[in-house]
N, C-alpha and C positions, 0 to 999 in steps of 0.2 A: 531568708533574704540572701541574695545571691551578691558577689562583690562588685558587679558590675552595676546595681541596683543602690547599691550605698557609695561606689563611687558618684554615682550623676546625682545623687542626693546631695553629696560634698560638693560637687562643680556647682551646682543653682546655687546652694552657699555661699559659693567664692565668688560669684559673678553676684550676687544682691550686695557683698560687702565691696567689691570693686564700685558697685552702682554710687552707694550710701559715701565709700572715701571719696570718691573724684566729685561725682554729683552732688556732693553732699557740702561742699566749699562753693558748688554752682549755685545751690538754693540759696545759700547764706550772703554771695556777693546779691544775689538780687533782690536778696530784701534791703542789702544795704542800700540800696540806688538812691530810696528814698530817705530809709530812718536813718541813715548817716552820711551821705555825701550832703553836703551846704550847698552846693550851684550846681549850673551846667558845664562847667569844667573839670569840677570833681567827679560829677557821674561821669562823664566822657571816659576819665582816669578809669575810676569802679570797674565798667563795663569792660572795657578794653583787658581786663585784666585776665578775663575769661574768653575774650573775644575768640581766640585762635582751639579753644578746650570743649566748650561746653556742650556745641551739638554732638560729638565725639563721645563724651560723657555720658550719653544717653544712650550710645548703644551698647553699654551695660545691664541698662535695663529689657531691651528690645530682644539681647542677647540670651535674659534671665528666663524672659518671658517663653523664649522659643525654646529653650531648652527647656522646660518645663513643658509645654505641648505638646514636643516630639518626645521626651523619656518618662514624663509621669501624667499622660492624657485625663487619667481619672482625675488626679489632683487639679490639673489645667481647668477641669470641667466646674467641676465642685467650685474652686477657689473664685474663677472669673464671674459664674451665673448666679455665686450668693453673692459677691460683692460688684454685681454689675453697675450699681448707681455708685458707690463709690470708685470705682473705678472710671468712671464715664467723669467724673471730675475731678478726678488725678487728671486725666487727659485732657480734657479743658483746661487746665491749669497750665499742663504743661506744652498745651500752644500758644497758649497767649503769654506766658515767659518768655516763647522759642520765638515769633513772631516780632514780639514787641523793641529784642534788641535792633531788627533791621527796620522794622517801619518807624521806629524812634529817630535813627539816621538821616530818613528823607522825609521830616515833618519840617514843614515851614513857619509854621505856628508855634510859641510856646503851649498855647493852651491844649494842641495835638500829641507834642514832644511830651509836656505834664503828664498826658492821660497814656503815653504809651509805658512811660519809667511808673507808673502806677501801677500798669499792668504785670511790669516785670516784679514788681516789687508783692502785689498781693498774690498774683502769679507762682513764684517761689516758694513764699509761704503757705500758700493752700496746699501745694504739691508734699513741698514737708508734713505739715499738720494731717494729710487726710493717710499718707504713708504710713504715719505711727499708729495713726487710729487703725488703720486696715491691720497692718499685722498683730497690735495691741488687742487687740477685739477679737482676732484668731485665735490666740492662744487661750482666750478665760472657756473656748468650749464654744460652742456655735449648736443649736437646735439642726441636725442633719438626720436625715432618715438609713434607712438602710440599703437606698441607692447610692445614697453620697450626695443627693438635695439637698441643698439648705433654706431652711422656712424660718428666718430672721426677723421679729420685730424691730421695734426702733429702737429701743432700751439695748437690744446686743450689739450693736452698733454704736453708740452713741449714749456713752455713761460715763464714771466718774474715771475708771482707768485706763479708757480708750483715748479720752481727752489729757489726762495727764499726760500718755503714751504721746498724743501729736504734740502738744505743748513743747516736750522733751526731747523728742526728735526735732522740732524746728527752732529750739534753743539750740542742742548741739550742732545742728548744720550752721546756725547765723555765727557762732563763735568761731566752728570751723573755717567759714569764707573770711571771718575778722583774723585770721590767723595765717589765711594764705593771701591776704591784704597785705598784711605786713612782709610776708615775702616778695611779693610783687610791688611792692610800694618803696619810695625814700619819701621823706620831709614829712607834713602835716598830717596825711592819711597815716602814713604808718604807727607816728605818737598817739593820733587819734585812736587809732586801731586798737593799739597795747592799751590805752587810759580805760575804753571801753570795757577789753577782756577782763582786765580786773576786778572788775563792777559784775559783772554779769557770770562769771567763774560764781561765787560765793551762793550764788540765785541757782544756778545749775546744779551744786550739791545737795541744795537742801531739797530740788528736784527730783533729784536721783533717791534721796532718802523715801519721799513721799512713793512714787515709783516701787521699792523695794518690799514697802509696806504691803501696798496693793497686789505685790503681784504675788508676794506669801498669802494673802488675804483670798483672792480669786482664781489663780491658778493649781496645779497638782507640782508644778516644776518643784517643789522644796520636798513635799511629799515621798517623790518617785525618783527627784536625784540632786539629793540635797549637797553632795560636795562639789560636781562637777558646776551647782546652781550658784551656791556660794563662792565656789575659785573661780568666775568668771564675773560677780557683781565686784567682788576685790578688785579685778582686774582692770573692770568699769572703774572704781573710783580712785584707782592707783594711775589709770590713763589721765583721768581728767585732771587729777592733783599734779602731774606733771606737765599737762597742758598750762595749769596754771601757774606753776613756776617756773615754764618758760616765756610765760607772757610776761612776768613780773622782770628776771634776767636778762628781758631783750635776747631770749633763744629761739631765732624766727622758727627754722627745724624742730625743734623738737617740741613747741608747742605745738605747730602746726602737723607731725607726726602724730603725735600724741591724742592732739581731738579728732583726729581720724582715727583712729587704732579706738578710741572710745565710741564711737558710731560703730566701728565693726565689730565690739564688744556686744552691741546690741543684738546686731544679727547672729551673731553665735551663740547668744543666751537663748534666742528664739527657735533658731535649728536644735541645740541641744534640747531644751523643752522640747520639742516636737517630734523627736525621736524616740520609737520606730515609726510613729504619725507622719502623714504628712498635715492632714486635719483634725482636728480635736471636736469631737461630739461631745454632749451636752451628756446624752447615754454614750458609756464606753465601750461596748458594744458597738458601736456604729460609728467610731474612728476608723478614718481613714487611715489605712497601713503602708508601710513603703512597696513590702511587698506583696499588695493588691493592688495598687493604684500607678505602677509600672508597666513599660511598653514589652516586645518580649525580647527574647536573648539576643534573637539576632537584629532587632533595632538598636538595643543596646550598645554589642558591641561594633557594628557598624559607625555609629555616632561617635563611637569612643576614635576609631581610627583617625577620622575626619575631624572630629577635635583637635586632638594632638598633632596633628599637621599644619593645623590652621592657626592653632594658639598660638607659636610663638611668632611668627611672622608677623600677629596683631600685637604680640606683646612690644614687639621692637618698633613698629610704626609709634607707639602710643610713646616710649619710651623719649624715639627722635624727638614728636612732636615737642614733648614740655622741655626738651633741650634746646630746641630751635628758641623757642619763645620764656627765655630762663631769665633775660635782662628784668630789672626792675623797673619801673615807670617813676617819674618824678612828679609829685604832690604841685596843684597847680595854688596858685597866693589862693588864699581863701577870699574871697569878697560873698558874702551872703546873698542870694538869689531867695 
């Protein structure tokens, strides 16, 4: 394995956990729309909170995707064609999230305006839920051949730690967005926000525990690297323990740091499992390796130059943006709708 090869291993890394922090507060405000904003003024607040972020947020994902096609094509190949149905409803999901905030705006109807904040809200949460399941499901080992095919029943897809997996990731996105609610919010949302976190914090651990079980249970990650496995589920539940007593402290920061730094916990428990893999066979033998499923050197370090040109210039646009739009918004009187 060449360094150029474990660098762009590291960058798809960075850009899934960029995706999971920023998009990961997006899923969660858009579930709130419905299971927690009271009216049409509250959602108005909700949405708006994200308003200036959230298509922006997604080219993390678009970003992850392409660098994964152009620096590890085989993995691109493998990953996309065994999970093309789940993937094709990640994507549905996530247009009719993207869609539903602006054709919500120019509905004249309640009963149009109802079904579009429906969409945003089941919208978010599919995208969550089928996220976990997709990478949850990756890691227990996938039936793949010695092309790099994968021939998946419905059971590899769609079992007890796949589901835990979405459950969990679409818990910690929903507490995440209640967390960066509370930063963007004064008066009613934001008490609301904090009264919620508490409640749903205690549910999240005993999540993480059942999670931990399973993943000793059906994975090799304890097996093949059981410290680096263990000092990052700690770190999992030292994140969220301080998420939750900054919800309790009224610490809008460092909760709302904190349950994102716990989403990217996740992603680097699954990069570390997956290493030197980029996919996991069923036969080990027929895992996909970094350094087989790699573009060659001089794509490599081609992309490497035009990366780091291009990074920070995007870093600083993304930086301006949440400065521009940093004020808080004010909780509207609650009248129930």
């Amino acid at each position: 394995m060449t360094n150029l090869q474990l660098l762009w291993f590291l960058l798809i890394g960075v850009l899934f956990s960029g995706f999971f922090f920023l998009e990961g507060f997006d899923f969660g405000i858009g579930m709130a729309v419905r299971f927690f904003a009271k009216n049409r003024d509250e959602r108005d607040v909700v949405i708006q909170t994200i308003g200036p972020h959230w298509d922006g947020n997604e080219v993390w994902l678009i970003t992850a995707g392409g660098a994964m096609f152009a620096s590890f094509p085989m993995w691109y190949a493998s990953l996309f064609s065994g999970y093309y149905i789940m993937l094709f409803l990640i994507l549905v999901a996530l247009i009719f999230r993207g869609v539903s905030f602006e054709f919500r705006a120019n509905m004249q109807t309640d009963t149009w305006r109802n079904f579009w904040e429906w969409a945003s809200t089941i919208g978010s949460f599919c995208a969550a839920f089928l996220f976990g399941m997709m990478f949850v499901s990756m890691i227990q080992g996938m039936p793949i051949d010695a092309n790099g095919n994968i021939f998946g029943g419905f059971t590899d897809y769609v079992n007890w730690f796949s589901i835990v997996g979405g459950v969990a990731v679409s818990l910690l996105c929903f507490i995440h967005g209640l967390n960066f609610l509370r930063l963007k919010t004064s008066g009613e949302l934001r008490d609301r926000a904090q009264k919620w976190s508490k409640v749903l914090y205690p549910v999240l651990l005993a999540g993480e525990v059942v999670f931990v079980v399973l993943l000793y249970l059906t994975t090799d990650f304890f097996a093949k690297k059981p410290v680096s496995t263990w000092s990052i589920l700690i770190a999992l539940v030292i994140f969220t323990l301080a998420a939750w007593w900054g919800a309790q402290a009224k610490h809008d920061w460092a909760s709302f740091i904190a349950s994102g730094l716990s989403l990217i916990s996740v992603v680097v428990l699954i990069f570390n499992g997956l290493f030197p893999r980029v996919m996991i066979a069923n036969n080990s033998a027929h895992s996909i390796l970094i350094k087989n499923a790699s573009s060659s050197p001089y794509t490599l370090h081609l992309m490497t130059i035009l990366t780091f040109t291009i990074l920070p210039i995007v870093l600083i646009y993304f930086i301006w943006s949440y400065w521009v739009f940093y004020k808080r918004l004010k909780s509207p009187r609650t009248v129930e709708q």
